[in-house]
C-alpha positions in Angstrom: -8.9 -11.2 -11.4 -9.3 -9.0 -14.4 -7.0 -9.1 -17.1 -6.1 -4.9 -16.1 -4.6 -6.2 -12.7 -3.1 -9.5 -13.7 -1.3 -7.5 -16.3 -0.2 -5.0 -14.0 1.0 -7.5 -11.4 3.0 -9.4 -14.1 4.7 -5.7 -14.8 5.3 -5.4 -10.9 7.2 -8.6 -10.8 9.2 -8.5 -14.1 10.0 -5.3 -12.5 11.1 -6.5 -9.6 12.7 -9.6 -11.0 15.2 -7.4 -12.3 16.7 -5.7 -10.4 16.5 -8.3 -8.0 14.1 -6.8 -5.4 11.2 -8.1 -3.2 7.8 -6.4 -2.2 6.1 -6.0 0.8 2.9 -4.8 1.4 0.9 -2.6 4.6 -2.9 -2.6 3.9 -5.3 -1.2 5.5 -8.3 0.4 3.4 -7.7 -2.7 0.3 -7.7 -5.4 2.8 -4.9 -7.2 1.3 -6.3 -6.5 -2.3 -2.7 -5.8 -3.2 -1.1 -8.9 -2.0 -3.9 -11.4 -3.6 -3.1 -9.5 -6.7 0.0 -10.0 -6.5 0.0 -13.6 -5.4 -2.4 -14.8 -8.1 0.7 -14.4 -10.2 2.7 -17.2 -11.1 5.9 -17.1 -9.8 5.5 -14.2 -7.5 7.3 -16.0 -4.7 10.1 -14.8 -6.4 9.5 -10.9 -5.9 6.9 -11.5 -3.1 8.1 -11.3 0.0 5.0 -10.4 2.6 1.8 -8.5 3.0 0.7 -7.2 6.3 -3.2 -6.2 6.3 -3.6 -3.3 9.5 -7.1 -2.3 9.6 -6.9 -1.1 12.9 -5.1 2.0 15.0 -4.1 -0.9 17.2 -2.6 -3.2 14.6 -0.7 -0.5 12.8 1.3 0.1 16.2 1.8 -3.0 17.0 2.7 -4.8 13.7 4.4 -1.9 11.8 5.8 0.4 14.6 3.6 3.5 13.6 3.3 5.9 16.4 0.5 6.6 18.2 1.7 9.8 18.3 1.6 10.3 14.6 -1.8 8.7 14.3 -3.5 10.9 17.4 -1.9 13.9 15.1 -2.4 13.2 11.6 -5.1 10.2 11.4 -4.2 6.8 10.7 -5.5 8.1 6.5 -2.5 10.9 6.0 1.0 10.4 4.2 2.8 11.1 7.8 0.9 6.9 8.4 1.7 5.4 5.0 5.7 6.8 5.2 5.5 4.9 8.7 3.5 1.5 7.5 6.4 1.5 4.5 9.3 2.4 6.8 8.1 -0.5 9.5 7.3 -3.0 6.8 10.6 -2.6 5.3 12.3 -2.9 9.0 10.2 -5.9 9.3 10.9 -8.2 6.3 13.3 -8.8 4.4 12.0 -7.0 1.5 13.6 -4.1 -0.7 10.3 -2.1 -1.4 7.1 -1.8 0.5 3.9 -0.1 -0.1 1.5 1.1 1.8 -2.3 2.0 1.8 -5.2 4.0 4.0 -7.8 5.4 3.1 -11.4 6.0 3.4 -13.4 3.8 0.6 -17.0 4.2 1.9 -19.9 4.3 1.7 -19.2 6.3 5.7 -16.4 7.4 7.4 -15.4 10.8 5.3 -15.4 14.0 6.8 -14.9 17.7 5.1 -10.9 17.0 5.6 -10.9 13.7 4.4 -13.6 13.1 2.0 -14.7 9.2 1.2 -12.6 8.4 -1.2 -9.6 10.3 -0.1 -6.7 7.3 -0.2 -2.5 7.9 1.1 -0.4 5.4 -0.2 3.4 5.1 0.8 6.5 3.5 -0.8 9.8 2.7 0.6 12.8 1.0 -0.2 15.9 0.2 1.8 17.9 3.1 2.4 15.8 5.7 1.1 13.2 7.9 2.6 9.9 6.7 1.9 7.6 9.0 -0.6 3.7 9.4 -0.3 1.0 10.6 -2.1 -2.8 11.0 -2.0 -5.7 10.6 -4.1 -9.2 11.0 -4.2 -11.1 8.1 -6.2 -14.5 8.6 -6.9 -17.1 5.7 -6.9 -18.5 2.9 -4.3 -16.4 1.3 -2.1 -15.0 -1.6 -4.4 -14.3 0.8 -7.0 -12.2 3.4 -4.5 -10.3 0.3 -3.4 -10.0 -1.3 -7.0 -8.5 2.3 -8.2 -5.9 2.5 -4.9 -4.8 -0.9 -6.1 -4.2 0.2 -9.6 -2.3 3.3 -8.3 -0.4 1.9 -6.1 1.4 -0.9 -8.0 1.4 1.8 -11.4 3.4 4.7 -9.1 5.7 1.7 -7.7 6.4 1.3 -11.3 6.9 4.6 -11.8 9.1 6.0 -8.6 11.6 3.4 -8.6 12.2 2.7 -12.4 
């Protein structure tokens, strides 16, 4: 791991530490990139609580509880799918925050709508309404996912200071 995302993750769980919280994670585009960060850190059993990895349609309904009505409307890559993968990882651990991710990271798979590179993320916490956001990363497909990573743990910093 580079010394960029090792240094974030330690932030993240010193973080987290604090105020006594743990993180959960729904992945679909970064493949559990998230969690291994995360995980590579020493003592992050103590602010880590799960990671769920949701590639598919299928595996987002049936792991998280996201509704195949919300993904036949918006598209499993849209913040109405991320708000859902954080609200149902949230209801299904016993975490205080959750992120989430989609997106499209490449090389295929964009469209005019939803250009590769376009990635929604999603954060929760218990008892608040979850926020989202998008982002469009330019670059191959490791460096759209590297740069969602990045993002996501930097804006759970930021939203719940």
């Amino acid at each position: 791991m580079d010394a960029q995302l090792e240094t974030l993750s330690r932030i993240v769980g010193d973080h987290l530490l604090s105020r006594g919280w743990r993180l959960a994670t729904a992945e679909s585009c970064t493949g559990g990139w998230v969690a291994e960060v995360v995980t590579a850190t020493a003592g992050s059993s103590h602010w880590f609580d799960s990671g769920f990895i949701t590639y598919s349609n299928d595996a987002k309904v049936a792991l998280l509880g996201v509704s195949p009505m919300t993904l036949a409307r918006h598209g499993a890559v849209s913040e109405n799918t991320t708000a859902s993968m954080a609200r149902g990882t949230l209801e299904r651990t016993e975490a205080d925050v959750a992120l989430s991710i989609s997106g499209i990271a490449g090389p295929g798979g964009g469209s005019a709508d939803k250009p590769v590179g376009t990635v929604c993320f999603g954060w929760a916490r218990t008892g608040e309404a979850p926020q989202t956001a998008t982002c469009r990363f330019d670059g191959d497909r490791e460096a759209v996912r590297r740069q969602a990573v990045v993002f996501a743990l930097e804006e759970l910093l930021r939203r719940y200071r």
